[in-house]
Structure formats: structure tokens, C-alpha cells
C-alpha positions as CSV (number, residue, x, y, z in Angstrom):
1,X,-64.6,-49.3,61.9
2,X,-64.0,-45.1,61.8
3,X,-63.2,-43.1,59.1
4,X,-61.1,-40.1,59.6
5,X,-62.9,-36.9,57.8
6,X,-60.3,-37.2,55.0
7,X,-61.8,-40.5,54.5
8,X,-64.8,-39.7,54.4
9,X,-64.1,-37.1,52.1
10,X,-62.2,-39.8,49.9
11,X,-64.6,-42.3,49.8
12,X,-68.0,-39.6,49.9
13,X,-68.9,-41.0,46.4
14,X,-69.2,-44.6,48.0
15,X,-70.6,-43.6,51.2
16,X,-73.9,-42.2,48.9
17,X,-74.4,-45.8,47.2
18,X,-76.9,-47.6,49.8
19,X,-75.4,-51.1,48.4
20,X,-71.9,-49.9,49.6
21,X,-72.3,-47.0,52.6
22,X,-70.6,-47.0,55.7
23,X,-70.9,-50.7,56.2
24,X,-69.4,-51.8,52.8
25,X,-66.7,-49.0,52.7
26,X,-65.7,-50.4,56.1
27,X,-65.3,-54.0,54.2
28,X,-62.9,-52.3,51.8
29,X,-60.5,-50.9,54.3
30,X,-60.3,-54.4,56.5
31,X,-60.0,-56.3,53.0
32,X,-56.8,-57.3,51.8
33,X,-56.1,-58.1,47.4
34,X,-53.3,-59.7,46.1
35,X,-52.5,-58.9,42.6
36,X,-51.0,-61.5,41.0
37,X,-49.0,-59.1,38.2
38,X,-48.3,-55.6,37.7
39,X,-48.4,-55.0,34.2
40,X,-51.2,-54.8,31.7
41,X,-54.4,-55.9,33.7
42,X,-52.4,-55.5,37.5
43,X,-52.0,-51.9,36.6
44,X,-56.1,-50.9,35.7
45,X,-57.5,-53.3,38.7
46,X,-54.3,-52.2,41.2
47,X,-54.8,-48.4,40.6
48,X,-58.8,-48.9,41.2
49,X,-58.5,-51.0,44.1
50,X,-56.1,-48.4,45.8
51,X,-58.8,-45.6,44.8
52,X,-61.9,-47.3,46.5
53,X,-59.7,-47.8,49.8
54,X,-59.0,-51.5,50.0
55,X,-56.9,-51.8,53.3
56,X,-53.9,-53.8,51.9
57,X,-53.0,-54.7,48.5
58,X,-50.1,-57.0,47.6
59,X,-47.9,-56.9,44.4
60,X,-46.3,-60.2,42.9
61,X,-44.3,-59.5,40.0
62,X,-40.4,-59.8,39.8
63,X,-39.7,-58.5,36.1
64,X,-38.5,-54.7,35.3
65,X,-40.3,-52.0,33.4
66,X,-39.3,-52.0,29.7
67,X,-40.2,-49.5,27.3
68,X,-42.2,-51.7,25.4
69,X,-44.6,-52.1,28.6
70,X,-45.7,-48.5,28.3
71,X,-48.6,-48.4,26.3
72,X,-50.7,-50.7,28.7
73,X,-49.1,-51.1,31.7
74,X,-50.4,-47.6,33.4
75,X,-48.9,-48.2,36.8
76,X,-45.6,-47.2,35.5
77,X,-43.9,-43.7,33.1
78,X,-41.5,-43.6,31.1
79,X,-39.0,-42.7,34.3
80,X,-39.7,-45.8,35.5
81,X,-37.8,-47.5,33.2
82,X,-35.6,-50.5,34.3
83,X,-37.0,-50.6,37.8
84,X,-38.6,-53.1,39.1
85,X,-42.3,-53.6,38.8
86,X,-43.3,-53.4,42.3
87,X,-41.4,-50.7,43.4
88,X,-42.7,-48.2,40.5
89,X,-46.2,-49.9,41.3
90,X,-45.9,-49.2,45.0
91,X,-45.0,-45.7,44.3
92,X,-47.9,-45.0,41.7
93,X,-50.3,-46.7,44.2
94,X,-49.5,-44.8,47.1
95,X,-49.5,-41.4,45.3
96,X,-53.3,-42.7,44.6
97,X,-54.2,-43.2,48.3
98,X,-51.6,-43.0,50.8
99,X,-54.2,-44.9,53.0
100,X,-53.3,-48.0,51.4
101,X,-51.0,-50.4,53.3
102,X,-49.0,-51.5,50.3
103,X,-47.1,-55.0,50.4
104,X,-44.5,-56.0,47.7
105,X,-43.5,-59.5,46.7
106,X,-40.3,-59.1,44.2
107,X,-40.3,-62.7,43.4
108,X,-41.3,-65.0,41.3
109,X,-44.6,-67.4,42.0
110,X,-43.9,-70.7,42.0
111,X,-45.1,-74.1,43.8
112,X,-43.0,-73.3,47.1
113,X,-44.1,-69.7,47.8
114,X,-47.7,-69.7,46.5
115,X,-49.3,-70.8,49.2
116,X,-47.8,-68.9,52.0
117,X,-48.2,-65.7,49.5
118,X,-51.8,-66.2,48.8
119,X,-53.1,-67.1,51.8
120,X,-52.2,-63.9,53.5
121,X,-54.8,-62.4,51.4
122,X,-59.1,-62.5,50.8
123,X,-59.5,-61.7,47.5
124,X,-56.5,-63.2,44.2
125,X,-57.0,-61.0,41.3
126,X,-55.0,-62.6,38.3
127,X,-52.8,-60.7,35.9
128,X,-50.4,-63.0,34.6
129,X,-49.7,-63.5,31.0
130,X,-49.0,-67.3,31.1
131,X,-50.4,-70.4,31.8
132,X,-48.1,-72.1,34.3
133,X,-48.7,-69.3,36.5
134,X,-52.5,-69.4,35.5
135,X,-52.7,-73.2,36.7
136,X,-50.2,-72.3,39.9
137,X,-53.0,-70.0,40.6
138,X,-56.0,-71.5,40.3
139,X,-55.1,-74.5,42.3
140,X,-53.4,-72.6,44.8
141,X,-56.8,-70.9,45.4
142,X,-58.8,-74.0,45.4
143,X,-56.6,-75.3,48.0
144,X,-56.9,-72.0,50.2
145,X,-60.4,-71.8,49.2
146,X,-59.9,-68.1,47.9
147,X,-61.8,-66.3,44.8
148,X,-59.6,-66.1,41.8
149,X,-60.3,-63.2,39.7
150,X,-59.5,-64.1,36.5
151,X,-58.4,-62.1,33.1
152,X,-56.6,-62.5,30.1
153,X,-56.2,-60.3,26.8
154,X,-54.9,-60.8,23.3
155,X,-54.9,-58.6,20.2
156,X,-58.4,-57.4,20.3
157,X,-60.2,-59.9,22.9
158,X,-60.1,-60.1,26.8
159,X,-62.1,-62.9,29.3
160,X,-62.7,-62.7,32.9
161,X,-64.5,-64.4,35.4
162,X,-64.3,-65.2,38.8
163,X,-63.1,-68.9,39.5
164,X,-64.7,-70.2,43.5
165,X,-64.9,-73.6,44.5
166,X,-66.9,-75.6,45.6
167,X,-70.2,-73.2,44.3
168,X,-68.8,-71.9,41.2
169,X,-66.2,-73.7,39.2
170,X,-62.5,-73.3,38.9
171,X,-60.0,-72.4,35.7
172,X,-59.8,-76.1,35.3
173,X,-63.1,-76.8,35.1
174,X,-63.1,-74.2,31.4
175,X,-58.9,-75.9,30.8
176,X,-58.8,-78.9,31.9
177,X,-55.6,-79.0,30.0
178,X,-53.3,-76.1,28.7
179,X,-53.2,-75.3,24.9
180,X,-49.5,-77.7,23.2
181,X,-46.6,-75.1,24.2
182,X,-46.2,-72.3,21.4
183,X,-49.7,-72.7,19.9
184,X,-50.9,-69.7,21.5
185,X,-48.6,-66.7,21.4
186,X,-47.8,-64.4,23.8
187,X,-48.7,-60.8,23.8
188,X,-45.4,-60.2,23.2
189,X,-45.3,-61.9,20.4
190,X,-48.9,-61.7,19.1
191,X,-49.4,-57.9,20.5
192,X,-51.9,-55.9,22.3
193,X,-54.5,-53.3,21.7
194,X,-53.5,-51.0,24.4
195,X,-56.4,-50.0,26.4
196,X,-57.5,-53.7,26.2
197,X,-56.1,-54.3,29.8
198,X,-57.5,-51.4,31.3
199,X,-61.3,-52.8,30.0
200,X,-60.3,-55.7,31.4
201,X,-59.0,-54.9,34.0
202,X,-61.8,-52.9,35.6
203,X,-63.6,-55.7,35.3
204,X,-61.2,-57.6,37.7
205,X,-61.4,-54.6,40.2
206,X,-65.3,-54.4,39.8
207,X,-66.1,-58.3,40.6
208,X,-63.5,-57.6,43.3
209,X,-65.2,-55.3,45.2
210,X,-68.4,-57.2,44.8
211,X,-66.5,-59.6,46.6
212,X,-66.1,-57.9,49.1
213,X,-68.6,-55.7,49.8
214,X,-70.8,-58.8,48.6
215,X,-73.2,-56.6,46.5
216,X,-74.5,-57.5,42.7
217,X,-74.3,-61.3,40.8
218,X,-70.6,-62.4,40.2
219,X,-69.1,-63.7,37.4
220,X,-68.6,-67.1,39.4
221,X,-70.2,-69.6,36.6
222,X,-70.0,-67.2,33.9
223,X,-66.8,-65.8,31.1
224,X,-67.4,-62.6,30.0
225,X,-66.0,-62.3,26.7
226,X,-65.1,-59.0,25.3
227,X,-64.2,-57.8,21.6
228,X,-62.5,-54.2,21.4
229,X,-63.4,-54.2,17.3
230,X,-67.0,-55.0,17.5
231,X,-66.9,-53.0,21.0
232,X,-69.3,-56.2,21.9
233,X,-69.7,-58.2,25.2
234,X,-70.9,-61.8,25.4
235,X,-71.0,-64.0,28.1
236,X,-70.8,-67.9,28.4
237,X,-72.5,-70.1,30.7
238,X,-69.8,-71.9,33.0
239,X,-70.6,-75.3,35.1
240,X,-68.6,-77.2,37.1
241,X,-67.0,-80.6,35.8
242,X,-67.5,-83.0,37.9
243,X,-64.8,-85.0,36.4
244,X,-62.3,-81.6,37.2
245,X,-59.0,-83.1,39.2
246,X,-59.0,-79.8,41.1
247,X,-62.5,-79.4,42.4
248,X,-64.3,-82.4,41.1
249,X,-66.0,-84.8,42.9
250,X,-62.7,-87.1,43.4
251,X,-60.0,-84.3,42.5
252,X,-56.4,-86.2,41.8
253,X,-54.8,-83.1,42.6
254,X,-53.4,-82.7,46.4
255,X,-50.6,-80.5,46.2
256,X,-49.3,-78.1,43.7
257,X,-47.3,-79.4,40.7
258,X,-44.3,-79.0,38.4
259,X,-46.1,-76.2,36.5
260,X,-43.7,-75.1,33.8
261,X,-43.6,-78.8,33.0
262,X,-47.1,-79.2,32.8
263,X,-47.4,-76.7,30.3
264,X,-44.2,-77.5,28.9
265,X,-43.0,-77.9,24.9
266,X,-43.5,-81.3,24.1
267,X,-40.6,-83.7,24.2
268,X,-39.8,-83.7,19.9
269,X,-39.8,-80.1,20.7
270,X,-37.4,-79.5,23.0
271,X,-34.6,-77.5,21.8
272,X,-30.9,-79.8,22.5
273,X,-28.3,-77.3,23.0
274,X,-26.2,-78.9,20.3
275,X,-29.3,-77.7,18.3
276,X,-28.6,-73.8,18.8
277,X,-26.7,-70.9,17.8
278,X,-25.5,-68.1,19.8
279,X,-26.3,-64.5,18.2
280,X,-22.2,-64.2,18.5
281,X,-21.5,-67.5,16.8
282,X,-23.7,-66.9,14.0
283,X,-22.0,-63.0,13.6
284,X,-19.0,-65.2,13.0
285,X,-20.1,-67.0,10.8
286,X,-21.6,-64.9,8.5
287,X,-18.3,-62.5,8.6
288,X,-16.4,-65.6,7.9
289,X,-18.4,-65.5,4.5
290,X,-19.8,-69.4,5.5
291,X,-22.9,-69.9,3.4
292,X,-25.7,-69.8,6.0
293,X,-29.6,-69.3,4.9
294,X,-31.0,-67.2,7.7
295,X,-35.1,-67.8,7.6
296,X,-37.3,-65.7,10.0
297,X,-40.5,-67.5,10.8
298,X,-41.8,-64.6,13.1
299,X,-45.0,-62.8,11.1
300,X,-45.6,-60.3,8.2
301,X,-46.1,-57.1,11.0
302,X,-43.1,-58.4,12.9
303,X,-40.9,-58.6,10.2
304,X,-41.7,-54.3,9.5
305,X,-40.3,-53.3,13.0
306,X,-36.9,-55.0,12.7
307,X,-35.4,-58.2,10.1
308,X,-31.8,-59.6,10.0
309,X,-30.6,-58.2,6.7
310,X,-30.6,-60.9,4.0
311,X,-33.1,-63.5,5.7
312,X,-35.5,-65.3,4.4
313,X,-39.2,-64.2,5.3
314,X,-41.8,-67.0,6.1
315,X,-44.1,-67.3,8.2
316,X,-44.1,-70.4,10.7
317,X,-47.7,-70.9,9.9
318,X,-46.4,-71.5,5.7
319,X,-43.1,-73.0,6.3
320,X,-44.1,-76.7,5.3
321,X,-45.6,-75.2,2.4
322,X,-42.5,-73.4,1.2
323,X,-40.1,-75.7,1.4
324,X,-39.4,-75.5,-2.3
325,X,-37.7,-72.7,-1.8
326,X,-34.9,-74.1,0.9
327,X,-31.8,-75.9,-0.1
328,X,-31.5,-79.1,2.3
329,X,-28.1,-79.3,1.6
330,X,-27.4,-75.4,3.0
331,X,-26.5,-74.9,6.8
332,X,-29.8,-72.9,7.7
333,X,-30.4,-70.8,11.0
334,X,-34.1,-69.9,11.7
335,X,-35.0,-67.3,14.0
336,X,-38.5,-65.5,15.6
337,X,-38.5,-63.3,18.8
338,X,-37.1,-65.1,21.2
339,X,-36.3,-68.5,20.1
340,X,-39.5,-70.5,20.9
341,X,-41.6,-71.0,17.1
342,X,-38.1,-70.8,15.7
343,X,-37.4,-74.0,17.7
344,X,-40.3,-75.8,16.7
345,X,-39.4,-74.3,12.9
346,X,-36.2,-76.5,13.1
347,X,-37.8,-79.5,14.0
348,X,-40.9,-79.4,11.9
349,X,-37.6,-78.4,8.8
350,X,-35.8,-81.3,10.1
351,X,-38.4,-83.5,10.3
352,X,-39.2,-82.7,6.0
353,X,-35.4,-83.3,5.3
354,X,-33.1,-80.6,6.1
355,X,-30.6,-81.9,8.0
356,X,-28.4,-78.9,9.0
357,X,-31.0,-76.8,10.5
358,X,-30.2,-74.5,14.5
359,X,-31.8,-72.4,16.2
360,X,-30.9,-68.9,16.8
361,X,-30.5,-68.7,20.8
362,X,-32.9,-65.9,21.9
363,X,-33.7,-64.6,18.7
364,X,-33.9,-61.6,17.1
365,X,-34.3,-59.6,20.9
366,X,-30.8,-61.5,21.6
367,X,-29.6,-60.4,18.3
368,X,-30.4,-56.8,19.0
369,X,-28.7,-57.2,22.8
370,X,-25.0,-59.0,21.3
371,X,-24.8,-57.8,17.7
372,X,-26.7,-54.8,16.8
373,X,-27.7,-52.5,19.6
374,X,-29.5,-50.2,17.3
375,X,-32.2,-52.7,16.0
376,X,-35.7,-51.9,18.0
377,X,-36.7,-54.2,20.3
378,X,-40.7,-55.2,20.6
């Protein structure tokens, strides 16, 4: 494969490492990396990908830039602002190296596309923030036989690894099964140092290139573990289950699932619609002067960035052990985020006695939206 002698200027820096040269540069530009994300960890492994001259790179992502994205999600400025991911990615990447063949995918990923989307491409480098997508994934690489590049961060601590049937083993083999819906929160609801993505992150793009240039020792068979505090790294020996129903010896799985109901809440937890309350309705309400106890389960920090004047402050985590100071005989509206440990709040309330218990649709981000425009959102 030739270089032109601007890429050779580009890529000079490469060219000098005898593990890479000429040969493995040329692996680069004929390679092709799907990033499954542009936000926290898309944006770090994306933007360094682009740099070291991989030939095509493809974006999945079909949510907009908010604000609140900002202070990880480096692909995009504040000008980016309510565009959509891929297009302020694409732009950003090609400003990097307009070398790059750039290929957007403005959708969603889901059990009808991912296959067809990921098999256009050598290398999957995950970004996502969930785990039906995680699981979608994974087994959509097992199937296509393709390297899944793996991170995740919360708070203070970020994994990665590289998941590759049949040598190494696959996400399934470390999760068989995803943690009960709401136990572990989101970053947007638990937060994010950061430049936690961007360690990450780099990670993702340096086992990527490995990949491809096949230089080094992968992380196939090992989690690197990470903690931004202790600035320590620690890494876990990985083997493959044999019992796994993705790459196991006798996998059950042939075909990709019903992911958001594999991971779903729980059936008790499922939130009825006769069980909710419209950020609207309950406005009414309350200038109706109904007696409604409004309790926010969301946490301590949360509560200092915004709060629903006049509510009730505990923590889902302490709710059964508060309950003295509830009146089961008051109409009561509970509310976190979004709406999703509030729901649970009702039942587990419901459940200890208080009959007239809802859920505030959305939570406090709806609240902000259709009642008070000027409350911060997070």
C-alpha cells in the first residue's frame, strides 16, 4: 500500500517504531473500527484512532449533545450543542485527519441492525453506557467472530478488556447475567470523574491498534481495572466458562435476543401507568392546595444541584428505615432523576403500607422541562 508524502509526514512518528513501520502503518489505513458510542469513551478512542490513520471508522450513536456531556465527551464543544452525536463527531474527526473515511450510523443498535452494522467492520470498540447494548454487543461479535473492545467507567473506576472467542472469552463469560435493573446507576445518575473516559478510553484505542497491527499481549483473558483516586492499575485473570451460553462449549444462544428485556426491571417493579404522575398533574395539584408529601429518593449531592421546594429528602438507600417519618394515610409522590429508583421507591413504600403512593413521570429532569425551566438539569 503507498503513502502520499503527507502521509508519511503524518504518520513519521509510527513509521520510526520497528513493531509498526511501513507494514503496520499500512494495516491501519486498510483497517476499518466501529465505535459503538460517541460520548465519554467513543470520544478519547475515536479521536486517537483517526490520528494514527485507521482507513475507516464508523460512528453508532443516535442521541444529541447536551450540555451536561461536555466535560467528558471531547469529540464535541460547546457549539455543538443539540446536534447530533455523529455529525459533531464526524466533523471533529475529520478536522483530525481528513484521511479518514468517516461512516455515520444515526440510529439506534438494536437486534435487527447489529449484525449488518458490525460486520462491515474488523475491529468493535465499545462505548456504551448500558448493558442491553453491552450484551447486544458482545454476542453480536461472537456471532461475527469480531474483537470486542470493551470499557466501562463510573465515578472514580474504569475496566477494559478485549472480549474474542473462541481463544479468549467473551463479556458473558465475566456477566453471565446483568446486575437486577436499577442496582447499578448510571453515570448520569451516579456521575463521572471527567477525564475518566479519556484513561479509558486510550486504552480501547491502544488494544485496538494492537489488533491490528497485531503487535504486544492483548487484554484478551485479562480486566484491567483502573482507580483514578489511588491513580492505581490492577488487572484480573479472565478464563473462559465453559458453561458460557454464548461461547461455551454447548452455547444456548443462536441469535440475538430481546435485550432491553433481558436486562429489564423485574416484573413487581414495573411501573403501571395508573401508578404515575405527570410533572403537569402534580403542578395542579399542589396549586390546588391538595395535601401531597413530595419525597426525593435521588442522593445527598443530587439534592444540592436542584430539589422541588418543600420535599422530603431521603435517600432510596434509607427509605425503609425512615418510614416513621411518612404518613400512610397522605397521598405521597416520590421522585429521583428520571423516574427509575423513584419507581422502585413506590413499590418498596407500597409494599411497607402506604397505600397512596405514584411516581413522578420523568422526574425531576421532566420537572425542569414542563414546570420550571429555570431549574438545572444534570
Amino acid at each position: 500500500m503507498k503513502f502520499s508524502s503527507d502521509e508519511r509526514t503524518r504518520y513519521s512518528r509510527h513509521l520510526l517504531l520497528p513493531q509498526i513501520g511501513v507494514e503496520g502503518q499500512a494495516k491501519l489505513k486498510a483497517s476499518s473500527v466501529l465505535m459503538i458510542g460517541a460520548g465519554g469513551l467513543g470520544s478519547p478512542s475515536a479521536l486517537y484512532l483517526a490520528a494514527a490513520g485507521v482507513g475507516r471508522i464508523g460512528l453508532v450513536d443516535f442521541d444529541r449533545v447536551d450540555l451536561s456531556n461536555l466535560h467528558r465527551q471531547i469529540l464535541h464543544g460547546t457549539g455543538d450543542v443539540g446536534r447530533m452525536k455523529t455529525d459533531s463527531a464526524a466533523d471533529a474527526l475529520r478536522r483530525t485527519n481528513p484521511e479518514v473515511e468517516i461512516e455515520l450510523h444515526p440510529s439506534q443498535l438494536s437486534s435487527e441492525n447489529a449484525l449488518d452494522i458490525l460486520g462491515r467492520y474488523d475491529v468493535i470498540v465499545d462505548g456504551t453506557d448500558n448493558f442491553p447494548t453491552r450484551y447486544l454487543v458482545n454476542d453480536a461479535c461472537v456471532m461475527l467472530g469480531k474483537p470486542n473492545v470493551y470499557g466501562s467507567v463510573f465515578r472514580f473506576e474504569g475496566q477494559a478488556s478485549v472480549f474474542f472467542p473462541p481463544e479468549a472469552p467473551c463479556y458473558r463469560c465475566l456477566y453471565p447475567e446483568p446486575p437486577p435493573a436499577g442496582l447499578v446507576p448510571s453515570c448520569a445518575e451516579g456521575g463521572v470523574l471527567g477525564v475518566l473516559p479519556g484513561m479509558i478510553g486510550m486504552v480501547q484505542a491502544t488494544e485496538t491498534i494492537k489488533l491490528i497491527t497485531g503487535i504486544g499481549t492483548s487484554l484478551a483473558g485479562r480486566l484491567l481495572l483502573f482507580d483514578a483516586l489511588q491513580m492505581s492499575f490492577r488487572e484480573m485473570k479472565l478464563r473462559k466458562d465453559p458453561e458460557c451460553r454464548m461461547c461455551g462449549t454447548s452455547p444456548a444462544i443462536h441469535e440475538l435476543i430481546d435485550y432491553e428485556a433481558f436486562c429489564g426491571m423485574p416484573e413487581e417493579a414495573v411501573v403501571e401507568l395508573g401508578d404515575r404522575i405527570t410533572p403537569g398533574e402534580l403542578k395542579e395539584r399542589m396549586d390546588r392546595g391538595e395535601a401531597t408529601t413530595l419525597v426525593d429518593v435521588r442522593e445527598p449531592h443530587e439534592w444540592e444541584i436542584c430539589q422541588i421546594e418543600g420535599s422530603i429528602r431521603i435517600p432510596l438507600g434509607s427509605l425503609l428505615e425512615r418510614l416513621d417519618e411518612l404518613n400512610p394515610d397522605e397521598q405521597i409522590v416520590v421522585y429521583c432523576r428520571s423516574g427509575a429508583r423513584s419507581g422502585r421507591a413506590m413499590h418498596m413504600l407500597r409494599g411497607s403500607g402506604f397505600p397512596r403512593v405514584t411516581n413522578l413521570e420523568g422526574g425531576i429532569l421532566r420537572w425542569g422541562r414542563d414546570v420550571d425551566p429555570t431549574m438545572p438539569a444534570y
